[in-house]
C-alpha positions as CSV (number, residue, x, y, z in Angstrom):
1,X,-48.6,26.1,35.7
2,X,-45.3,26.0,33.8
3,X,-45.2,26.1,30.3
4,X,-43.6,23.5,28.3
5,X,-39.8,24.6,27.1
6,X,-39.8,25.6,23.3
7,X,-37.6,23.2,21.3
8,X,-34.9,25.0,18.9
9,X,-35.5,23.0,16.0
10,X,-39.4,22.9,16.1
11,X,-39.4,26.5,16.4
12,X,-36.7,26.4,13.1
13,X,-39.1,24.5,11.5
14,X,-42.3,26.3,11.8
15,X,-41.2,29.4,9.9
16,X,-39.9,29.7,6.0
17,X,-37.0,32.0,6.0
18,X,-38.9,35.1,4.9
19,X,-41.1,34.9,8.1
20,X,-38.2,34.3,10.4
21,X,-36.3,37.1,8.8
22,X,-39.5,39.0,9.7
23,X,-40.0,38.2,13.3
24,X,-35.9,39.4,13.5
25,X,-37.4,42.8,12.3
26,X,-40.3,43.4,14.5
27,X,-38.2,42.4,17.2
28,X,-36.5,45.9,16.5
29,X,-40.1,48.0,16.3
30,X,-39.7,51.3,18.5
31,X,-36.1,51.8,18.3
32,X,-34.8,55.4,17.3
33,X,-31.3,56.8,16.6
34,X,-30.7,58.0,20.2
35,X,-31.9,54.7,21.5
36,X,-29.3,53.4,24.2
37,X,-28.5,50.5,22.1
38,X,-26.1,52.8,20.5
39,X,-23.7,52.7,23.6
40,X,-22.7,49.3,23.2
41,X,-20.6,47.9,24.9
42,X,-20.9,50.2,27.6
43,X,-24.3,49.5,28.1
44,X,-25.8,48.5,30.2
45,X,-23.2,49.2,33.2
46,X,-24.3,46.4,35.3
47,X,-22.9,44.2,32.0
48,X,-20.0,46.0,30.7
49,X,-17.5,44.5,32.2
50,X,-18.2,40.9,30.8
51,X,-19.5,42.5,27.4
52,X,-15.9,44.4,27.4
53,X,-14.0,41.3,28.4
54,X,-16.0,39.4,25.7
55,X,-15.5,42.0,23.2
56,X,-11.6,42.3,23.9
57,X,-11.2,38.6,23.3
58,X,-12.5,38.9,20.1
59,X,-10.5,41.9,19.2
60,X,-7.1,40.0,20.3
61,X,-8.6,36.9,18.0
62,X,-9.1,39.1,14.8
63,X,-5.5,41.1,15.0
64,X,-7.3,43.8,13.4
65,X,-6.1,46.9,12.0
66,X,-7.1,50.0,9.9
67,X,-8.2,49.2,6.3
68,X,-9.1,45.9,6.7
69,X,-12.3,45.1,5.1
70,X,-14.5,43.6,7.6
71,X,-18.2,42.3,7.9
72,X,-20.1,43.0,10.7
73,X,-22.0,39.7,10.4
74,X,-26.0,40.4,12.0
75,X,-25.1,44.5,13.0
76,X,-28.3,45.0,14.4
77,X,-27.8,48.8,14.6
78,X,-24.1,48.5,14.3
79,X,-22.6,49.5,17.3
80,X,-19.8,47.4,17.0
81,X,-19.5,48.3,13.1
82,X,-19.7,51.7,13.8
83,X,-16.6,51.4,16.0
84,X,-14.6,49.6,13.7
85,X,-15.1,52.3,10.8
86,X,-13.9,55.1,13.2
87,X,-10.8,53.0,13.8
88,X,-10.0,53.2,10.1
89,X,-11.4,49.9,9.0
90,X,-13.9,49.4,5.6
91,X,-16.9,47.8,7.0
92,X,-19.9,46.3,5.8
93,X,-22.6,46.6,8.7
94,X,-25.3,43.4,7.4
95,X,-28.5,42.2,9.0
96,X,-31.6,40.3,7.7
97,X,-33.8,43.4,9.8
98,X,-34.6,46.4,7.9
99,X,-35.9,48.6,10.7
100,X,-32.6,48.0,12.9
101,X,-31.2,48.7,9.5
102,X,-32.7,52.3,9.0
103,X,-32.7,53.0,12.6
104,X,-28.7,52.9,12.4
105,X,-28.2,55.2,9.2
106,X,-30.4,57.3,10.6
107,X,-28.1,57.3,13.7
108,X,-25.4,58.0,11.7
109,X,-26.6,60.8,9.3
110,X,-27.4,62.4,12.7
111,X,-24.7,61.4,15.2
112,X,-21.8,59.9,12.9
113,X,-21.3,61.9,9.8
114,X,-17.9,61.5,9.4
115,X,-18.0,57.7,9.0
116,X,-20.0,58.1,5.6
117,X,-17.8,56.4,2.6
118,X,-15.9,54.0,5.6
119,X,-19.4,52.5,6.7
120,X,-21.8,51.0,4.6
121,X,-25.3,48.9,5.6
122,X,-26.3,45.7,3.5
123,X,-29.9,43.9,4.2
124,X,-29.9,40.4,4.2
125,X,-31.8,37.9,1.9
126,X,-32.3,34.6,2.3
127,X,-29.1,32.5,2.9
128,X,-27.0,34.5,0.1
129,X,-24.7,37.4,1.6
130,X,-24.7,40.0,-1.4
131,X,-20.8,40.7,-1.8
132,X,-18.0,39.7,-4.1
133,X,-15.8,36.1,-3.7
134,X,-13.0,37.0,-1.4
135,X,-13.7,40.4,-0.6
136,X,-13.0,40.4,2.8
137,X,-10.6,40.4,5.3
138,X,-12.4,39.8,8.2
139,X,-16.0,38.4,9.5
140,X,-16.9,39.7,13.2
141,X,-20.1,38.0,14.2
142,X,-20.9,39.0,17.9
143,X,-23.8,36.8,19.1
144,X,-25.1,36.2,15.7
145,X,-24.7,32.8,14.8
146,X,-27.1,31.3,17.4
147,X,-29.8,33.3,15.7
148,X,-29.5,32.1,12.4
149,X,-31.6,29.5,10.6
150,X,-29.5,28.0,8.2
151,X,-26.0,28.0,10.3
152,X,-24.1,25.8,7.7
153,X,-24.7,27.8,4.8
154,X,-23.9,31.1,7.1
155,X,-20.5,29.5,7.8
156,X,-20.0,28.2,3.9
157,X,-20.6,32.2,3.0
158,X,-18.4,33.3,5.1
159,X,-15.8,31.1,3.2
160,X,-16.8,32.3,0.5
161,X,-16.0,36.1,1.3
162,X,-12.3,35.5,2.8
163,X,-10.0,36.5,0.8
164,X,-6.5,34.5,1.7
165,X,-5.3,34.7,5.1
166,X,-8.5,35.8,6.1
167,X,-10.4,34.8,9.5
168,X,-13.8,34.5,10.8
169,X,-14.4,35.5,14.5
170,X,-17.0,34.8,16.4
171,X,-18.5,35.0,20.0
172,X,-21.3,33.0,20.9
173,X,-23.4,31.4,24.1
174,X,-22.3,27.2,24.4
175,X,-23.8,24.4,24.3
176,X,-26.7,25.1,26.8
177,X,-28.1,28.5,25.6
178,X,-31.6,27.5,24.5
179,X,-32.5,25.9,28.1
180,X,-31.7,29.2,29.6
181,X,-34.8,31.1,30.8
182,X,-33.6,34.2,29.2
183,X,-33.8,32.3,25.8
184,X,-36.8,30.3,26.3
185,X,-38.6,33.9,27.0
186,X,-37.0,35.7,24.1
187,X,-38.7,32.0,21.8
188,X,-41.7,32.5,23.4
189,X,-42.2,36.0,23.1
190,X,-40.7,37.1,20.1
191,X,-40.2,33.9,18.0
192,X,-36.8,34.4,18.0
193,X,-34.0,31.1,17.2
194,X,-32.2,31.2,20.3
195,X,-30.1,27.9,19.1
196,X,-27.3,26.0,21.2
197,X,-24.0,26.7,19.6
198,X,-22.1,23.6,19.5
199,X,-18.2,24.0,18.3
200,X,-17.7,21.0,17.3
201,X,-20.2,20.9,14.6
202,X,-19.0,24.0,13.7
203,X,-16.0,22.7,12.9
204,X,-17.7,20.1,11.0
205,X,-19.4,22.5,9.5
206,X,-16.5,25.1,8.2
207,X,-14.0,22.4,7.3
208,X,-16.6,21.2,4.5
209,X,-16.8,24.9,3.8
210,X,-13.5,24.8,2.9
211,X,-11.8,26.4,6.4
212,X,-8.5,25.4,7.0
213,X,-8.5,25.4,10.9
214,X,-10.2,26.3,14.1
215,X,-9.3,27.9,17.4
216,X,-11.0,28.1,20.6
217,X,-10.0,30.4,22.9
218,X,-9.5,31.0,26.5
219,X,-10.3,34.2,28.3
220,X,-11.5,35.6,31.6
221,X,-15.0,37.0,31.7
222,X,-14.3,38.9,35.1
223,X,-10.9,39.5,37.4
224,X,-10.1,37.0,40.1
225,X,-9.6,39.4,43.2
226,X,-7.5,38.3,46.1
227,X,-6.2,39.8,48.9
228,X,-3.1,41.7,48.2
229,X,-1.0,39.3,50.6
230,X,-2.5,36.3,47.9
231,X,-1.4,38.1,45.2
232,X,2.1,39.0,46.1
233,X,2.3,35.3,47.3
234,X,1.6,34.3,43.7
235,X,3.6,37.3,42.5
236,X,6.6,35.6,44.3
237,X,6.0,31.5,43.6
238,X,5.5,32.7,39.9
239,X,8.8,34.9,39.5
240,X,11.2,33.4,42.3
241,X,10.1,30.4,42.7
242,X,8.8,30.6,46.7
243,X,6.1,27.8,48.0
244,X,3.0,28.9,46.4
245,X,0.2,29.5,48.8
246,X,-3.2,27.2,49.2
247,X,-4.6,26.1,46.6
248,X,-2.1,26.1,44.0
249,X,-1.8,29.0,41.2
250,X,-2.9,26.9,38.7
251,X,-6.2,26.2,40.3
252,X,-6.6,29.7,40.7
253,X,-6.3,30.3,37.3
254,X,-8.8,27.4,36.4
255,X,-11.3,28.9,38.7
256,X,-11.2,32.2,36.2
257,X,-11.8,30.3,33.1
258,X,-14.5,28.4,34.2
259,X,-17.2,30.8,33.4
260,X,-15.9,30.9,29.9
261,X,-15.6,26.9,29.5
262,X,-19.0,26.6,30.9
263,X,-20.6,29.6,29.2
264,X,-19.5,31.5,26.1
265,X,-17.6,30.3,23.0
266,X,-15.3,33.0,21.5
267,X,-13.5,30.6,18.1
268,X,-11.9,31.7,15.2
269,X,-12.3,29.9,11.7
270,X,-9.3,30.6,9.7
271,X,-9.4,30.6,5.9
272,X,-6.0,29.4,5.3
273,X,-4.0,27.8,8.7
274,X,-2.4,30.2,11.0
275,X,1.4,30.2,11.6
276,X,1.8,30.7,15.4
277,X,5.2,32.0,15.3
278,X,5.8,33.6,12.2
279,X,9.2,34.1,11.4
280,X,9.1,37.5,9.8
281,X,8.0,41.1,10.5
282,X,4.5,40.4,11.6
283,X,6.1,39.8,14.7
284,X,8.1,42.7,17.1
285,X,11.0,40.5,18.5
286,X,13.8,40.7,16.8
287,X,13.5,43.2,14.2
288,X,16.5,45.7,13.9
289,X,17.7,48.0,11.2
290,X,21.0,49.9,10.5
291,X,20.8,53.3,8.2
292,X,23.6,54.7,6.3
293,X,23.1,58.6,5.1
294,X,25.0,58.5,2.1
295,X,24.0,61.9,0.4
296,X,21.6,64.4,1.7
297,X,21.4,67.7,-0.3
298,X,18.4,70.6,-1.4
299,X,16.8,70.4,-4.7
300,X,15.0,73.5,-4.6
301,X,12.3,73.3,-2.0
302,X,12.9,69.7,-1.8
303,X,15.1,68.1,0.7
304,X,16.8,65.1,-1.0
305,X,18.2,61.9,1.0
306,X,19.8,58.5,-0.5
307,X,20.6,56.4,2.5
308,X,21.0,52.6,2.4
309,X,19.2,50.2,4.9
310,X,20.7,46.8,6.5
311,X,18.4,44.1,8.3
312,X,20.7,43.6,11.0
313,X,17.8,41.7,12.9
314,X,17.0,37.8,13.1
315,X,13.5,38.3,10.6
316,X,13.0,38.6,7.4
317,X,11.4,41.8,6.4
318,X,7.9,42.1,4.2
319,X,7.9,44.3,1.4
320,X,6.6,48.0,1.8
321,X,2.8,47.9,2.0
322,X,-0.1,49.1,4.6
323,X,-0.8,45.8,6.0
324,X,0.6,44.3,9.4
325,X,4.3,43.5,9.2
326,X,5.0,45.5,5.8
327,X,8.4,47.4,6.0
328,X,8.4,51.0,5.2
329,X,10.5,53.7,6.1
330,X,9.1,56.3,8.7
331,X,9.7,60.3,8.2
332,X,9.4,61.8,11.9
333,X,9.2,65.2,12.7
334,X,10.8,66.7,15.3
335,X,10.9,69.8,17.3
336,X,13.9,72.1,17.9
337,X,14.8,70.8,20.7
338,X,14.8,67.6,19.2
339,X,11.2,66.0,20.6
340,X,9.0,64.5,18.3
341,X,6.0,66.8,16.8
342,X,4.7,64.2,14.2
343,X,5.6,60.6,14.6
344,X,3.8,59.3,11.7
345,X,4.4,62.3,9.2
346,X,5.3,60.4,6.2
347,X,5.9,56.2,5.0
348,X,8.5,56.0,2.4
349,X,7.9,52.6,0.8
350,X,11.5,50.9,0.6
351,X,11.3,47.2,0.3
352,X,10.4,45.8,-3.1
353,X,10.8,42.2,-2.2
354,X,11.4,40.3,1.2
355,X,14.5,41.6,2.6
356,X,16.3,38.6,4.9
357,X,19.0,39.0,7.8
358,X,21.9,41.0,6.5
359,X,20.4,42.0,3.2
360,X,20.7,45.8,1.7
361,X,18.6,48.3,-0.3
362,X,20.0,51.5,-1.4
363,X,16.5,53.8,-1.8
364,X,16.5,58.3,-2.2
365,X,14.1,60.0,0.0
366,X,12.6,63.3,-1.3
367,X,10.5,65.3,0.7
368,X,10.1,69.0,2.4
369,X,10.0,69.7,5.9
370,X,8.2,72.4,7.3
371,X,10.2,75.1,8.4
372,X,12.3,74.8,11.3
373,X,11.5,71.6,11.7
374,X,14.8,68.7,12.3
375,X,13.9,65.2,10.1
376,X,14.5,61.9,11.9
377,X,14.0,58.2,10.3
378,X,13.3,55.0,11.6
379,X,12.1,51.8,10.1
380,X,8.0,50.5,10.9
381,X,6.8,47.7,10.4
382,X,3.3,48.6,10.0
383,X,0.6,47.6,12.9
384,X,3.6,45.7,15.2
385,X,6.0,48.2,16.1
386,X,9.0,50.9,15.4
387,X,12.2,49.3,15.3
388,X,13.5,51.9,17.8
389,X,11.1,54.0,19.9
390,X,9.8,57.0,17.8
391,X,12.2,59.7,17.7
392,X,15.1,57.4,18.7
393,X,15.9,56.9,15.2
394,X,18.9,58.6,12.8
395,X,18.2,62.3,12.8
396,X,19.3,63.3,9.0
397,X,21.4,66.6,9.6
398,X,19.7,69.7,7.0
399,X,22.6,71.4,5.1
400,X,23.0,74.6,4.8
């Protein structure tokens, strides 16, 4: 005899938030810091490859980058937190469970001592998210949403947290999650919300929240594998313009986003809107630089190097900074025979104000190579790219 399916918003309804909070915790009873949890996303194999494709989209969504401050929005026991603060980002690992909680800084005070002062756990009370106005940079809420009770005021918080230009990025089951029999069983069992996540409302949702726009996006979940005589037939229509092959490429590609338009949501809520092309150096294409050694002497122990810099590309530079697109000028060390030993061995901040096409700034370098080492210079901008491959830069010749 089957059971009657368990209805989202009775379940929502029979619990205050205190006792759903609680069922979230003992759902997380047993665990211990070597649990295999910890290997997210790698486990378990039979599921990486989705889990990684999911997770990758999400990455590409966020444009993230080291010292960001970033919420990881329901951690659990932080697996994807974890990995963010050994990239170099400032996270804030949050969750409404205690035990998954503890479990994790145990994990870490065991496993993962060297992310102490970059990783930092916060419990969850109520609808309230315990952290300054506009203190982050980024939300990352991997299948997190769909288990809250109050989703609206989730999403107003989350608003509230961005600082400018920040985004909140999300990946979540669709439309049809809570008929599933995985999530009626997870209800049943455990009491747990398994909700429907509905973009839309979302939308509805953040923009009286005060979000300034929404994207969706498209990914593949898994490859599309053809034969190799498909996919040089493709290969060929695509890049030479021959008859495509039966059906048509586009199909092809329509078949490998199905899984995604039928299944999982990855969206991005964007605290102010996004500029898709933006026309300065947070984009690679088109960024060049000209240098001009115009004195390079010793000062002691300190080599000494005024030089003057020309924006001979078609973007306008930002000023010198760590975030992504700032200009600063790189110190790279290289060998003696003229390879590079240290591509990222100092940043010389040289750009006090945006810098268009064809404007100058004179700026001294002072600094003190190790010995025997030959000094080269190229412009960054931070997190997009090198103006010139590394090493490809002006080598400053060492008097004397």
């Amino acid at each position: 005899m089957s059971l009657p399916p368990i209805d989202v918003a009775e379940l929502l309804a029979s619990a205050s938030l205190e006792e759903h909070a609680a069922r979230a915790d003992r759902f997380f009873a047993g665990l211990d810091a070597q649990d295999p949890g910890f290997q997210r996303p790698f486990t378990p194999l039979t599921k990486a490859g989705p889990n990684l494709s999911r997770l990758g989209a999400m990455f590409e969504a966020a444009e993230l980058y080291p010292g960001l401050r970033v919420l990881d929005f329901g951690c659990g026991i932080a697996w994807l937190g974890r990995a963010l603060a050994a990239a170099g980002c400032k996270v804030v690992a949050a969750d409404v469970a205690p035990t998954a909680l503890a479990v994790a800084e145990a994990h870490d005070r065991r496993f993962r001592p060297e992310l102490a002062g970059r990783l930092r756990y916060l419990r969850l009370h109520g609808t309230r998210i315990d952290l300054p106005d506009a203190s982050l940079d980024r939300v990352m809420c991997h299948e997190a949403l769909h288990h809250v009770v109050d989703q609206a005021a989730t999403i107003a918080e989350f608003r509230r947290l961005l600082a400018p230009g920040g985004r909140a990025v999300f990946m979540e089951p669709g439309p049809e999650h809570s008929a599933a029999t995985s999530s009626q069983d997870e209800m049943r069992r455990h009491g747990i919300i398994e909700r429907d996540i509905h973009v839309e409302e979302v939308w509805e949702q953040a923009q009286r929240a005060g979000f300034a726009a929404m994207q969706v996006g498209l990914f593949t979940v898994r490859p599309e594998m053809l034969p190799i005589e498909r996919f040089m037939a493709l290969w060929r229509h695509e890049r030479h313009g021959e008859v495509p092959p039966a059906p048509m490429p586009a199909e092809t590609y329509r078949q490998a986003l199905l899984p995604v338009i039928g299944g999982f949501r990855m969206f991005v809520l964007h605290a102010e809107a996004p500029v898709a092309d933006p026309d300065d150096s947070r984009s690679a294409e088109g960024l060049a630089a000209r240098i001009e050694l115009r004195r390079v002497a010793w000062q002691g122990d300190a080599l000494v190097v005024d030089l003057v810099i020309t924006n001979t590309g078609q973007r306008t530079w930002s000023p010198s900074g760590p975030a992504k697109g700032q200009v600063n000028l790189g110190l790279l060390l290289l060998d003696a025979a003229g390879a590079v030993s240290n591509r990222n061995w100092r940043r010389h901040p040289c750009i006090a104000e945006r810098l268009p096409p064809g404007g100058q700034v004179a700026t001294r370098v002072t600094c003190q190579p190790p010995p025997g080492a030959r000094l080269s210079l190229d412009l960054v901008a931070e997190h997009v790219a090198w103006f010139g491959q590394p090493g490809s830069g002006l080598e400053v010749p060492l008097p004397g």
